[in-house]
Backbone as CSV, one residue per row, in Angstrom:
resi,resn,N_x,N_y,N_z,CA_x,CA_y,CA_z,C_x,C_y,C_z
1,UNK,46.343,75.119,64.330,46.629,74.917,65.738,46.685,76.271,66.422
2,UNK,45.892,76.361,67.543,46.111,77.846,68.430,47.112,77.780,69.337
3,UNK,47.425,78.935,69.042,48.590,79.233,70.246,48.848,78.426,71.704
4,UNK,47.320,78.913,72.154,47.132,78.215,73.838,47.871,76.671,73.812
5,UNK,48.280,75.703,72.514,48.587,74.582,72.665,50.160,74.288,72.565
6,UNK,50.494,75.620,72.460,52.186,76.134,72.527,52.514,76.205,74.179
7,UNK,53.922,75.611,74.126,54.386,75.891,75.498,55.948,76.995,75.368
8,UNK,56.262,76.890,76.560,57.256,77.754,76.883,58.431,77.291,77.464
9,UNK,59.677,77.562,76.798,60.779,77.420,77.719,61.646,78.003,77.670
10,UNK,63.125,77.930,78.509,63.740,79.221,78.470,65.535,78.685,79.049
11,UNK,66.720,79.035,78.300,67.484,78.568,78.784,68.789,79.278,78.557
12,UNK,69.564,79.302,79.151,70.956,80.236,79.584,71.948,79.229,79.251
13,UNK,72.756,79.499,78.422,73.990,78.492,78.155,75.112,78.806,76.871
14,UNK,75.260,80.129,77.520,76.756,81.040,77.066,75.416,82.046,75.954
15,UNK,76.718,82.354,74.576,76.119,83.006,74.227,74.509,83.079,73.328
16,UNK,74.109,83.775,73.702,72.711,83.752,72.951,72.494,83.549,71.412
17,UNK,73.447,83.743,70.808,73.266,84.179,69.279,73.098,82.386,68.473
18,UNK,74.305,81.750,69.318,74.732,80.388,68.847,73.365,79.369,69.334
19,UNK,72.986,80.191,71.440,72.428,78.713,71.549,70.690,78.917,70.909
20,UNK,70.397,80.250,70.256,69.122,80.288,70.033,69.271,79.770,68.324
21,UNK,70.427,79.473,67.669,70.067,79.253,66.091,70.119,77.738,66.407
22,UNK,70.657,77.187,67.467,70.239,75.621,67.719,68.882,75.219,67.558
23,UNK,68.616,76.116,68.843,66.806,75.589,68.809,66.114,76.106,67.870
24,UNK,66.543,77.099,66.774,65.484,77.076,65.879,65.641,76.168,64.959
25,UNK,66.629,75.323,64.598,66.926,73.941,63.652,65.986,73.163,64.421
26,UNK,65.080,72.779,65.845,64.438,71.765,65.721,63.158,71.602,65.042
27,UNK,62.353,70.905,64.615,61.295,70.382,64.086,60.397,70.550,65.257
28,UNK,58.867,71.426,65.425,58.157,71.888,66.612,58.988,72.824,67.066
29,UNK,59.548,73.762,67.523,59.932,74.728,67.891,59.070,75.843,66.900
30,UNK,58.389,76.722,67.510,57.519,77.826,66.716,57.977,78.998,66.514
31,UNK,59.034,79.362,67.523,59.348,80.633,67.707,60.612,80.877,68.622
32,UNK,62.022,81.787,68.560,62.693,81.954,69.495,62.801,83.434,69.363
33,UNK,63.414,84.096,70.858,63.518,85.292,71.224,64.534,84.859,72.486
34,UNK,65.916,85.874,71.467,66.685,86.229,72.681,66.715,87.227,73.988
35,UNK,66.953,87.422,74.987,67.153,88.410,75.979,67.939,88.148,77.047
36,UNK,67.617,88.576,78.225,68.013,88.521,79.498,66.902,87.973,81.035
37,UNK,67.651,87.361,81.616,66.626,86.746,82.557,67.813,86.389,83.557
38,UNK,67.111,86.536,84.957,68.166,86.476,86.120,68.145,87.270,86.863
39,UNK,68.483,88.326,86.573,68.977,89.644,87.260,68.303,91.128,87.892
40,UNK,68.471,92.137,88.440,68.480,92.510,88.930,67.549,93.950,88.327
41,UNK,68.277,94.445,87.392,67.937,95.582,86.630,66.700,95.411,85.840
42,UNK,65.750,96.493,85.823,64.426,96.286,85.230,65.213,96.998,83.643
43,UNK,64.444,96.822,82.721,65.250,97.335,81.185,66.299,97.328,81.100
44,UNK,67.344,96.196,81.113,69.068,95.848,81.159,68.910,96.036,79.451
45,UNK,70.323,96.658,78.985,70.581,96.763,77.342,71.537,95.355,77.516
46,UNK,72.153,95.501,76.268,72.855,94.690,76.353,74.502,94.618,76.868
47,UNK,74.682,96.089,76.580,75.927,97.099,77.279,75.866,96.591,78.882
48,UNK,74.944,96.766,79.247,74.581,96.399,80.739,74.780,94.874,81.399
49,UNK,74.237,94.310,80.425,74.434,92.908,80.617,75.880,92.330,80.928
50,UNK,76.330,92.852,79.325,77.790,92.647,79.192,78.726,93.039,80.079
51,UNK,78.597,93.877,80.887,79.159,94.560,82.335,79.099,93.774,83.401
52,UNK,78.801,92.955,83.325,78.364,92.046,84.382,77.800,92.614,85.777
53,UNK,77.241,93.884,85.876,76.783,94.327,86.881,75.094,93.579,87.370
54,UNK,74.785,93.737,86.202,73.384,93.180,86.476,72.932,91.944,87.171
55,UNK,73.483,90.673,86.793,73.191,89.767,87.373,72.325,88.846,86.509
56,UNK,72.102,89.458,85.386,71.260,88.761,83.987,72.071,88.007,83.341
57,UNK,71.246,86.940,82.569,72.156,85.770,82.236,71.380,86.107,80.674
58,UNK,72.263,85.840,78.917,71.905,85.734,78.179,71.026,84.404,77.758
59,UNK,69.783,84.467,77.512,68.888,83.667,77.437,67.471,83.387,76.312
60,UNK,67.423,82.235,76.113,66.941,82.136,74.459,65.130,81.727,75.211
61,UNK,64.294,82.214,74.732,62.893,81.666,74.827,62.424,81.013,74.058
62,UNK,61.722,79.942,74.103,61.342,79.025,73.282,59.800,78.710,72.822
63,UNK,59.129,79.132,71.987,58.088,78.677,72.242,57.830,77.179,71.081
64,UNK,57.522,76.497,71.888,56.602,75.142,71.069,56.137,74.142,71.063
65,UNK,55.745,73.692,70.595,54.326,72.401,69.725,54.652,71.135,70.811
66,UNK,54.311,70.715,71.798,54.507,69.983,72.750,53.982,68.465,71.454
67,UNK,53.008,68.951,70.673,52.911,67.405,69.893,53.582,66.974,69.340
68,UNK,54.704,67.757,68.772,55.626,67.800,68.039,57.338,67.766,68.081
69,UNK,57.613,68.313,69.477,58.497,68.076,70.345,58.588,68.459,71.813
70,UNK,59.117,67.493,72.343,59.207,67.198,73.800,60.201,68.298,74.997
71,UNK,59.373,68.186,75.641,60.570,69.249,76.991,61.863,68.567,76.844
72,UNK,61.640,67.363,76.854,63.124,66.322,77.344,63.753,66.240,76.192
73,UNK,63.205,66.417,75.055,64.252,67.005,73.583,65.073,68.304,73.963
74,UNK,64.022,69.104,74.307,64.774,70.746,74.382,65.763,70.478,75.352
75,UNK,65.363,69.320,76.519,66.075,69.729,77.655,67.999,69.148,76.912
76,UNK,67.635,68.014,75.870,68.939,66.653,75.599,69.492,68.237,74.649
77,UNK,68.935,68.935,74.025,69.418,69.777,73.142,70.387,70.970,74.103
78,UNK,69.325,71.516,74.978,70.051,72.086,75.826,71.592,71.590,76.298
79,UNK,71.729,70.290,77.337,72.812,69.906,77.788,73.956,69.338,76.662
80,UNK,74.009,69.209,75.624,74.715,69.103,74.529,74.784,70.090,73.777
81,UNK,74.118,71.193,74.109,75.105,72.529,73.305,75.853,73.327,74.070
82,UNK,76.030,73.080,75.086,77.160,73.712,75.787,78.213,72.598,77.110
83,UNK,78.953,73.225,78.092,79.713,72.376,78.995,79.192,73.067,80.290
84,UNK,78.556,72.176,80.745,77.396,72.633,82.128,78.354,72.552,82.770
85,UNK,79.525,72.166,83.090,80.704,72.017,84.355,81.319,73.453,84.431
86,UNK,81.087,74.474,83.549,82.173,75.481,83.295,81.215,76.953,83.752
87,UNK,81.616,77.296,85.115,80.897,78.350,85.178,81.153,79.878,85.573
88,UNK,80.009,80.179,84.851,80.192,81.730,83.753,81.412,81.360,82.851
89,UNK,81.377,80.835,82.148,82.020,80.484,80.756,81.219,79.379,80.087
90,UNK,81.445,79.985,78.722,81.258,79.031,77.899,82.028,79.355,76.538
91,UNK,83.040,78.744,76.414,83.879,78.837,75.267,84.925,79.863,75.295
92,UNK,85.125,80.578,74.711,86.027,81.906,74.653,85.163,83.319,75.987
93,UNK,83.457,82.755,75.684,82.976,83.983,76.382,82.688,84.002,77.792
94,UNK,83.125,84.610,78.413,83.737,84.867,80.365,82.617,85.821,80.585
95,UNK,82.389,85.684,82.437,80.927,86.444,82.275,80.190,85.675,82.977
96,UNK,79.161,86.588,84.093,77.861,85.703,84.835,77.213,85.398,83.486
97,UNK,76.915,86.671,82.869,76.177,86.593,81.889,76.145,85.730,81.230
98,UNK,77.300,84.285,81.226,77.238,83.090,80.146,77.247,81.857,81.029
99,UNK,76.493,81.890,82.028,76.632,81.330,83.072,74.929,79.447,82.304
100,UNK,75.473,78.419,83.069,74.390,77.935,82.575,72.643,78.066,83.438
101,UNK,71.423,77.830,82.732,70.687,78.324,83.512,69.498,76.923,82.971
102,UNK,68.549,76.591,83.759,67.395,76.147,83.301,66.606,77.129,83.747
103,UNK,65.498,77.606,83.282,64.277,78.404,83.284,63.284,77.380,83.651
104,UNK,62.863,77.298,84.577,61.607,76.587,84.412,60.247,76.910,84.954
105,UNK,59.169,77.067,83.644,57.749,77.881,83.616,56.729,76.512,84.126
106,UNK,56.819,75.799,84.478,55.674,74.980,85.580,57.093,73.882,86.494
107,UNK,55.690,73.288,86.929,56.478,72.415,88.126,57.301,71.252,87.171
108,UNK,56.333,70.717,86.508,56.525,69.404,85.447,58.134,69.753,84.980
109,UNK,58.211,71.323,83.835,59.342,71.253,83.611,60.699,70.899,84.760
110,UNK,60.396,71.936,85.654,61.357,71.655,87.309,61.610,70.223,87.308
111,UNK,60.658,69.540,87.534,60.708,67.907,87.723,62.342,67.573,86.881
112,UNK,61.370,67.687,85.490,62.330,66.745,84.134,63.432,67.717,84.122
113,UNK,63.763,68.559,84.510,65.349,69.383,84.621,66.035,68.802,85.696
114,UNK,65.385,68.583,86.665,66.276,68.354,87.880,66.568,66.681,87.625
115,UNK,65.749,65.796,86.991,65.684,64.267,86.281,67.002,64.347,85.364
116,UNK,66.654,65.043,84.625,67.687,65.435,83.945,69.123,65.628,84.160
117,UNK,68.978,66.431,84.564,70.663,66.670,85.500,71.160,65.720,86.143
118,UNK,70.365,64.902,86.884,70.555,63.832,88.154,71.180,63.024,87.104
119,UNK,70.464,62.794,85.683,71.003,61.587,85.144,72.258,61.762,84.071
120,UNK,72.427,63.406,83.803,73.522,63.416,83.223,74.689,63.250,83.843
121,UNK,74.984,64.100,85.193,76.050,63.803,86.435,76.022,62.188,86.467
122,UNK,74.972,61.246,86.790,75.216,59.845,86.865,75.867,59.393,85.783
123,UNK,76.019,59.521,84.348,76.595,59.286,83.486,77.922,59.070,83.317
124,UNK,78.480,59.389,84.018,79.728,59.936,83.909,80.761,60.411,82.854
125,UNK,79.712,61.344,82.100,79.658,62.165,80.561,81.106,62.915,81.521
126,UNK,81.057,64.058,82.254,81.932,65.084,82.644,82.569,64.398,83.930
127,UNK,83.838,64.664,84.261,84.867,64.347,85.661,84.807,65.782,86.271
128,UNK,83.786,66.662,86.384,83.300,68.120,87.202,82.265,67.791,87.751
129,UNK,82.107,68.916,88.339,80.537,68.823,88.867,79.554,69.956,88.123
130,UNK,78.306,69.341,87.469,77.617,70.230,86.504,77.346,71.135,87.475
131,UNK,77.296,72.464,86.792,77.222,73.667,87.535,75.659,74.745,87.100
132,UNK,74.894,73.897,86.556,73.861,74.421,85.636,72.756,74.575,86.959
133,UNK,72.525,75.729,86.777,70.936,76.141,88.016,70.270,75.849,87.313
134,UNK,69.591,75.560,88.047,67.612,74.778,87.566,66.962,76.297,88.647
135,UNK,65.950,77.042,87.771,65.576,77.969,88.745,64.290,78.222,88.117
136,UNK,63.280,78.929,88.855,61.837,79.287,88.582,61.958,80.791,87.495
137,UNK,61.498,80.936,86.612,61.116,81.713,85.538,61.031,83.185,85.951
138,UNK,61.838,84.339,85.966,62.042,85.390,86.353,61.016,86.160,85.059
139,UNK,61.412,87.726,84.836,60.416,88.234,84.102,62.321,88.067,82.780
140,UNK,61.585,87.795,81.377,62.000,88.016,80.609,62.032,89.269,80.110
141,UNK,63.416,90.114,79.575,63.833,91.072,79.061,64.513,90.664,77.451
142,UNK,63.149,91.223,76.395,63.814,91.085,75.062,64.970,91.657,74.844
143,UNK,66.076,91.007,73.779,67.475,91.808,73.761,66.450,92.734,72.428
144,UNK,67.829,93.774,72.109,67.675,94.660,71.271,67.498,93.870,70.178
145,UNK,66.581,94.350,69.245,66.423,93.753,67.898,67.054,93.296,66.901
146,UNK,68.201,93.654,66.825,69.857,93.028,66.023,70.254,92.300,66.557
147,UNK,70.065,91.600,67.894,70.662,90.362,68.328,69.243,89.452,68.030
148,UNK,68.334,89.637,67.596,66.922,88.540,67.130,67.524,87.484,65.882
149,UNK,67.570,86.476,65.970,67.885,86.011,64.908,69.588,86.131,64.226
150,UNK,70.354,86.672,65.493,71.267,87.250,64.219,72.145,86.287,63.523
151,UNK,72.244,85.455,63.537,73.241,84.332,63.064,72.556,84.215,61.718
152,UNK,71.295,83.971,61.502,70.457,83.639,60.737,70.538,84.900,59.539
153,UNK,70.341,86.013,60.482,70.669,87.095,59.432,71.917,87.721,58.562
154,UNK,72.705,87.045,59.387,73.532,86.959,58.312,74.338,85.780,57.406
155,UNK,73.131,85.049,57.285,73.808,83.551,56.498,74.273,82.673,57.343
156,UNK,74.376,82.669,58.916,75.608,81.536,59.500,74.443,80.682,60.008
157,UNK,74.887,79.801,60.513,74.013,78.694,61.234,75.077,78.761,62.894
158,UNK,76.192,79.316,62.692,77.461,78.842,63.947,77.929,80.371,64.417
159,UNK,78.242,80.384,65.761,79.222,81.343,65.634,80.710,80.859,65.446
160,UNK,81.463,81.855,65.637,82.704,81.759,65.570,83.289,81.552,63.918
161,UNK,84.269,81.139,64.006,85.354,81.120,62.152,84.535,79.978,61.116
């Protein structure tokens, strides 16, 4: 299979380390890469990020196998690994930077995010109001190379104890 039949997606929802070893457990997912997306600063480190000056949100890229799995998987995976009501937080970690985000690289995705959302708020899963932006695809900034994978690299599948 060539590349060209790979898609793209991209999503903000606390820290990077936890929500990118999610999506690499799915089946079709080809590839993830953490960084920054959002903000302001052209080459943000991660020092920078963490400062909250920038305006960059920690964010996992996704590339994969549309035959194999669906936007609206990534998207059900997305809204169940974190609490879209809680913003700039997610868990212990405080911060724009952990703020929730949809990325979305065509219109189609836009569509099924904003579908999405409409029907999780209808649910009446959360008594908040989801606080998750649905926004158009900024330029991605790879994190430093020790945050690639790192859960993975060192044996965990989770963060935290």
């Amino acid at each position: 299979m060539t590349e060209e039949k790979y898609e793209k997606a991209s999503f903000a929802a606390g820290c990077f380390w936890g929500v990118e070893a999610t999506f690499r457990d799915l089946k079709g997912v080809i590839s993830t890469s953490v960084g920054y997306m959002g903000g302001s600063t052209e080459d943000p480190t991660y020092g920078d990020v963490c400062s909250g000056s920038t305006g960059h949100a920690e964010t996992v890229q996704i590339i994969y196998d549309p035959t194999k799995i669906s936007y609206e998987k990534l998207l059900e995976t997305f809204w169940n690994k974190h609490d879209p009501t809680t913003k700039n937080r997610q868990g212990p970690d405080v911060g724009s930077q952990y703020r929730s985000i949809i990325f979305y690289h065509t219109e189609e995705q836009k569509n099924l995010a904003i579908e999405s959302k409409k029907k999780l708020e209808e649910s009446g899963k959360y008594n908040q109001p989801i606080v998750t932006e649905i926004i158009p695809t900024p330029k991605f900034h790879p994190a430093e190379d020790y945050h690639q994978q790192y859960l993975e690299k060192r044996g965990r599948k989770f963060c935290g104890i």
